[in-house]
Phi, psi and omega in degrees: 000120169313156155298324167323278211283018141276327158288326180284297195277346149289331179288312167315324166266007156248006190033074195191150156219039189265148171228128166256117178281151161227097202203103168289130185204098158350286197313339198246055131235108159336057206197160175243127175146163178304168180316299184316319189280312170334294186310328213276299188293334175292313163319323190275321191291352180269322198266334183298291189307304192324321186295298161248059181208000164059041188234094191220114151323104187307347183194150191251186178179084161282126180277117205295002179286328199279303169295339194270336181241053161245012193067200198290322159329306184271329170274324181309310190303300190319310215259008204226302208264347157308294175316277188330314183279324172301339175258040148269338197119312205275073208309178178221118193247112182248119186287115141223013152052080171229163177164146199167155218293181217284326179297326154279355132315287171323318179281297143355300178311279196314307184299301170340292182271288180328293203261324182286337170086010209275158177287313189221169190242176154217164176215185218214090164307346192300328166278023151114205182282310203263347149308332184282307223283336163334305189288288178267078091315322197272353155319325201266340161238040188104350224226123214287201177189039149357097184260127204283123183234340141209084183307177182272338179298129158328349166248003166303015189233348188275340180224288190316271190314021182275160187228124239221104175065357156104038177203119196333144123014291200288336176270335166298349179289291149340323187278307191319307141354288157247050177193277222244002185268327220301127167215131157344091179112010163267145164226192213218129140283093175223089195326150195277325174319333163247087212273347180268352193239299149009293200260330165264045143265317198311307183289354191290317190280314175337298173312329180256024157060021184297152103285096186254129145257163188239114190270126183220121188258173166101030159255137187091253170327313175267020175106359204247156167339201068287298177349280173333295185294334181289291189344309182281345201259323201277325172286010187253009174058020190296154179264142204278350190258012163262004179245205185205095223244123192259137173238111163254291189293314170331324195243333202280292202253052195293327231255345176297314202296319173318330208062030180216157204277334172295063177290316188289345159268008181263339210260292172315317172280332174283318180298334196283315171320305195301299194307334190286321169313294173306271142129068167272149163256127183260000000 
């Protein structure tokens, strides 16, 4: 089975096209205890209430930065909860933006799918093709491959809007993609925060008869929709279930906003929001 038809059949069986960042930050989580244990139960008390209450996220998405600066801890946690969720059901995007000349890349890859075990990734397009073909090859054994294509950050107008042939950054990035780059299971990173940038890549890849997905951050904290973004996906005629509309602290810390001692059911009632919002059928 391709990452499309891993994606399709997870958001039907989770009726979600929701992604949970997971990016752990001690000062915000209630719990005691060294990085590892803390980081680890508060995650597992989220997929344990998920479990039972049947309320799951199509993809989860730890940012491997959030662990790496607990030490050896903060990866050990990573590597236990990587595990935990996937034998929930709960596929794993492990964001670590990594690209680099084709031999470390190649070392990337591997550390990536092998030994961290993730269904998909993100990656950094700025060196080119032999920075990419390390990653998706591996595409070719199921495995997504999420290339940053207009982010959600505010400086994200500082190198993608430079204009190339009278034409952005971010849509040559886009064109590459759905043309020399291309394999069954590369995707796109595009932020919600920009809705107008949104709908002409979402429509550029329709047109180009392409099945790209698109992993789309910036909702909640940094300002952007879910709303907005189905809007742009439905009037593009995008299909919704191939894509991943991402929520981290909005879901991580839910229980601040709540005012309440229940982070894992607050954490859980928000994705339930988010699916309402969003209102997939699967």
């Amino acid at each position: 089975m391709n990452f499309i038809e891993k994606l399709k059949e997870k958001a039907k069986e989770n009726n979600s096209i929701v992604c949970m960042g997971m990016d752990p930050l001690l000062k915000r989580i209630p719990l005691q205890g060294n990085p590892e244990e803390v980081i680890t139960k508060f995650y597992f008390d989220i997929l344990e209430r998920m479990i039972k209450e049947n309320i799951k996220p199509a993809i989860v998405k730890p940012n491997i930065a959030f662990y790496e600066q607990y030490g050896f801890e903060g990866l050990r946690a990573l590597k236990t909860l990587i595990q935990k969720y996937q034998e929930a059901g709960i596929p794993v995007l492990l964001d670590a933006k990594r690209g680099d000349i084709g031999k470390t890349s190649m070392a990337y890859a591997k550390s990536l799918f092998e030994f961290w075990g993730a269904d998909a990734i993100t990656i950094a397009p700025y060196m080119g093709s032999d920075s990419i073909d390390p990653f998706t090859d591996w595409c070719e054994q199921g495995k997504g491959v999420y290339v940053l294509v207009k982010t959600s950050n505010k400086g994200a107008v500082d190198l993608q809007n430079l204009k190339v042939e009278n034409t952005p950054i971010y849509m040559k990035t886009a064109e590459k993609l759905a043309g020399e780059w291309h394999k069954t299971g590369i995707g796109s990173v595009i932020g919600a925060t920009y809705p107008q940038e949104l709908e002409e890549i979402s429509r550029f890849f329709v047109d180009s008869g392409k099945q790209i997905p698109m992993l789309i951050p910036g909702v909640g904290a940094q300002g952007g929709t879910a709303q907005d973004v189905v809007n742009v996906l439905k009037k593009t005629n995008n299909p919704l279930a191939i894509h991943r509309i991402n929520s981290s602290s909005g879901i991580n810390y839910a229980y601040e906003k709540e005012n309440s001692s229940d982070y894992a059911g607050a954490a859980v009632r928000a994705i339930e929001k988010l699916n309402k919002e969003i209102n997939f059928q699967g």
